[in-house]
Structures are given as C-alpha cells and as structure tokens.
N, C-alpha and C positions, 0 to 999 in steps of 0.2 A: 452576411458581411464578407467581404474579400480579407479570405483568410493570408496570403501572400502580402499585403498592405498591415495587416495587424501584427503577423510574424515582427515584419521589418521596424514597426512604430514600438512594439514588446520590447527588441530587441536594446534598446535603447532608451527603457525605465528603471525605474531603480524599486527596492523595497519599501512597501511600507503598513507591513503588518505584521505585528510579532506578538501572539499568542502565547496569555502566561494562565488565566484564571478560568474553569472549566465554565463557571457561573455566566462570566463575559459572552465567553465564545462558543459553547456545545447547547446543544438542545436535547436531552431524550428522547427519542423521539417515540421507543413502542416496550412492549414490557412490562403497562399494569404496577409500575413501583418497583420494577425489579432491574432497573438502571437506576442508579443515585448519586448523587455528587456530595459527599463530603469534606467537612474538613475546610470550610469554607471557601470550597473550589478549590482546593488541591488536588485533590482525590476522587474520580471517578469509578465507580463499581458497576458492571454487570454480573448479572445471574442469570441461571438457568433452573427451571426445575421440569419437571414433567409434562407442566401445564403448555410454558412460554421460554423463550428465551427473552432478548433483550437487546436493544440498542440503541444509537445515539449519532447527530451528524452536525457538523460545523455552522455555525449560523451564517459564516461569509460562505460568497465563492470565490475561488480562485482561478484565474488564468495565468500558468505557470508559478512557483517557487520550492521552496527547501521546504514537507512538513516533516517535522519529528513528534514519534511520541514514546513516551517510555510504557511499557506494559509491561506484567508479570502473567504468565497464563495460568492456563486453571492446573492445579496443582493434583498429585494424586494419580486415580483411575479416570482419565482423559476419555476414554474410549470414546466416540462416535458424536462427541462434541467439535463444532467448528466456531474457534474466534477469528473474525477476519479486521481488518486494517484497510481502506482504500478511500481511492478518489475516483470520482465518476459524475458525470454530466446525465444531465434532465433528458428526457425524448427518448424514442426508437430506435435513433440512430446513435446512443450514445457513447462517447468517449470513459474509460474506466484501467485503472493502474493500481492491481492487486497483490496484497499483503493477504491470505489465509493460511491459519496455522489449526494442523489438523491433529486434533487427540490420539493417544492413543492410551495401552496398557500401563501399568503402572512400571516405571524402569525402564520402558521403550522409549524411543526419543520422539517426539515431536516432529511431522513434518512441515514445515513451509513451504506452502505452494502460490507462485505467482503467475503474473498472468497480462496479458496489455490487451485491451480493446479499443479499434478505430471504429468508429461510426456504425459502432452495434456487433464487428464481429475481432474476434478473440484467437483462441486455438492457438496461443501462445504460451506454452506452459513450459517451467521451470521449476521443479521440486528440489528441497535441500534437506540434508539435518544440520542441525546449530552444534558448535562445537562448546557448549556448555547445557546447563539445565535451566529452557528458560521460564520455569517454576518457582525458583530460588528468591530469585531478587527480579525487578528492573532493569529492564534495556531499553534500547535507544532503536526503535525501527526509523527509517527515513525514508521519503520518495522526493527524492530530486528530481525536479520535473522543469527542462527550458526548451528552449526552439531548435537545441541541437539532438539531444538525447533524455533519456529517462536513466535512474540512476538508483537503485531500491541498495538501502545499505543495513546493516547491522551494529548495532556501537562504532558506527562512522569505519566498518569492514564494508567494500562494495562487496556483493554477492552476482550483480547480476546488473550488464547493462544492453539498452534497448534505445540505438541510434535511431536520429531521421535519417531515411534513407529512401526519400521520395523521389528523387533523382534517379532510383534504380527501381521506381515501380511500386516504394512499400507506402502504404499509408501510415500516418504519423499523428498522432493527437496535437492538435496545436491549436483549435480554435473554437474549441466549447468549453467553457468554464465549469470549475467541479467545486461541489466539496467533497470534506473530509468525512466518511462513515466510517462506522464501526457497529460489531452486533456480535451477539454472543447467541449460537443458535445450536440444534440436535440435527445432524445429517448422518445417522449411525445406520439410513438407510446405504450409505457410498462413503462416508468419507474412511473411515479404519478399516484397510483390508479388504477394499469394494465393496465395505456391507456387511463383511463376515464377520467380527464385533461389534455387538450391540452393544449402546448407554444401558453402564450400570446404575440406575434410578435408586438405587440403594442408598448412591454415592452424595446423591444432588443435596441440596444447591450447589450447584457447579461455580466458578465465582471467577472471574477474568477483574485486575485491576489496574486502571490507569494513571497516569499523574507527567504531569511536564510535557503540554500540548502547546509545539511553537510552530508558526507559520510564518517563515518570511518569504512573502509573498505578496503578488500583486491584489488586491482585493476587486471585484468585478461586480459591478453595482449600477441598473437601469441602464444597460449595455455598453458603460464603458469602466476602463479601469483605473483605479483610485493613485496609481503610481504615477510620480512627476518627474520629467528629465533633467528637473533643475539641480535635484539633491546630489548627494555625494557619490559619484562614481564607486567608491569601496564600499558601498554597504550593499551593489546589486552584484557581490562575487559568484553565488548561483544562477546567474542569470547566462553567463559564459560558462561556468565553472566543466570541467572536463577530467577523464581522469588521467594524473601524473601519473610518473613511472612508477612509484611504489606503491601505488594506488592499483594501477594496472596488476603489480605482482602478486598482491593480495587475494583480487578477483581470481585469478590462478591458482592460488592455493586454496581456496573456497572452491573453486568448482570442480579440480582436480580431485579432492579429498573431501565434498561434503554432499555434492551436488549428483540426486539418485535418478533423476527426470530430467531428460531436454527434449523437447520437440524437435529439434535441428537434427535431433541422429537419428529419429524415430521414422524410418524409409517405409517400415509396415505401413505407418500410418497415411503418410504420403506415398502411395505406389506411383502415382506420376511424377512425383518431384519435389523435391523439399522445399517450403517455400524461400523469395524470393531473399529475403534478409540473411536468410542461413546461408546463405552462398559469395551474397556481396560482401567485397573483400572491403 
C-alpha cells in the first residue's frame, strides 16, 4: 500500500471504536487457563506460575488511535517477572510500541521500560520509575498513537514522546495495523538487575489484573479502515492531538525526576553517533 496516500486519507477520519467489555474485545490467547476474564468482562486476570505465564490480544486491529488500559501489577516480591502492555503489527518487518514493566524486590519500585519498533527494528529504549505504587490500585497506561507522533502516558501524565520525524531520515510507524497484547511472563533470566535476581517460585502465582480496555481508534478490517469522514470532526481529537504547554511541562518533570534510561544520552552505546531523532530539533 502507499503508505504516504493512507497517512493523508487517516488523516482525515474520525473514531469509531470504543472498547468497554473484555468478553467483546480480547481474546486469551496462551496460558493453559491461567488468563481469565471475570466479572463478566470487567475484569481480566493473568498469572504466572512456574510452569507458564500468560496472555491475551485485542481481537481488532488498529491503524492509529488513543488505547487505554487500567492495570494493577503483580504485587509483592516482583522479582524477575515481566508484565508487558503494547501494540505491534503481523510479519518480519513489524511495527511495535512498548509498555513493559519490570519486577522487582519487594519495596523496590517497578521499572517501566519502553520501547518503538519501525519495520522490525527498535533500540529505542526509555526506562522510568512511577511516582506511586503501581500495586495498590489501578492506573490508566495510554499509547497515543497518529500520523504525527506516538504519545505513551500515565493517568493521562505524558512520560515520553516519539515524533515522526521522516523528514529527517527517522522511520515512523504509520502503516501497518496492530493490535493490542499483553502477557504476563518470567524473564528473571535479564529483567531484575541483568539476571541477578531470580523469581521467587515460593511467591507464585504471580497475578497482573486488568479492567477498563478502551480503544478509540480506527478499526482495520480486509485491508481497509472502518473510520468515515462523514462523522463528527470532535470525536477524532487523537487523531491531531499534540502536547500543550502544560502537557509539555509534565513530560519534564517525569523525565527530569523519574526517568533512569534514555538511549539518546547513551554515547557508549552509539560510539558513531546518536541516532538520528536524538538530535533532530
């Protein structure tokens, strides 16, 4: 498909899918029973134990919108457990926009680790910690996703954003349809400490729970998309949507004060050169 033609025609639809009931719209997809939807569709659960972990993915796909979901993570001794949150496209070459939130010790915070992939490659990493416990209750993860930028938020905090910037050379996700995953898995090989805490199996079943899965978004269905440009201009605000100045200020005090990883500083890693985003003003 000429993805420049689809941009331009995207750019000028509106919503129309808004994700309430897990039953509707997710599918378990692996985990042996050990993902469940209760509550009749309120409430999604994964688990982990020794054997498997667990997870589950959107039954639409999308090309571009606002997804939200609330999560609570696995609470406790975390250690070497990884729940992740993302969107990602079919093939070899695919497109992917990462939410993983990485266990740790009991009292240690939680890292959030994100991530963008163009056409199969990545190596865009961003690490946070949350300025709350997010064990307790429910929050609000987001990935705002249009034809200008990518927008990953916190209880509607932006933490972190990811322009097109193809004009200057960067690849840009914009024209392979994803859905929504999620999984509840054991990576106590690398994720706590590079390894060096192991899942305490003592602790399991590990238990990640979900609830309030909305997608306003385009729906992508036998290679076209289910959005009309007849409808209401206010209902596609994601579809431009950019961040205001106070929006902007936030992103600042989230990265100033939470944010432990950025690729963009990391010169070891790049001895030639940082790439190209990191640089474009």
């Amino acid at each position: 498909m000429r993805s420049s033609l689809l941009v331009s025609v995207v750019i000028s639809l509106v919503i129309v899918a808004s994700a309430a009931n897990f039953n509707q719209d997710i599918d378990v997809t692996w985990g042996d029973g050990r993902g469940k939807i209760l509550e009749n569709g309120n409430l999604l659960t994964l688990t982990l134990d020794k054997f498997s972990g667990s997870g589950f993915q959107s039954k639409n796909q999308y090309l571009f919108g606002k997804i939200d979901m609330n999560i609570k993570l696995v609470p406790g001794n975390s250690a070497g457990t990884v729940t992740t949150y993302y969107l990602r496209s079919e093939g070899s070459t695919w497109d992917e926009i990462d939410f993983e939130f990485l266990g740790n010790l009991s009292g240690d915070p939680y890292i959030v680790h994100t991530n963008v992939y163009t056409q199969g490659k990545g190596d865009k990493e961003q690490q946070f910690y949350l300025w709350f416990d997010p064990t307790k209750d429910f929050h609000t993860y987001s990935l705002l996703w249009n034809p200008q930028r990518i927008i990953f938020s916190v209880d509607g905090t932006p933490i972190r954003e990811f322009k097109n910037l193809e004009s200057k050379g960067v690849a840009f996700p914009k024209s392979q349809p994803m859905r929504v995953y999620s999984s509840l898995w054991n990576a106590d090989d690398w994720a706590t400490r590079g390894g060096l805490v192991k899942t305490d199996w003592s602790q399991a079943p590990f238990t990640a729970s979900y609830r309030t899965f909305k997608a306003d978004a385009c729906v992508w269905s036998s290679g076209k998309s289910s959005c009309s440009s007849t409808s209401s201009p206010s209902q596609n605000s994601w579809l431009s949507q950019e961040l205001d100045i106070a929006s902007q200020q936030r992103l600042k005090w989230v990265q100033k004060n939470y944010m432990i990883y950025n690729y963009c500083t990391d010169t070891k890693r790049f001895p030639m050169g940082l790439p190209k985003e990191c640089t474009a003003s």
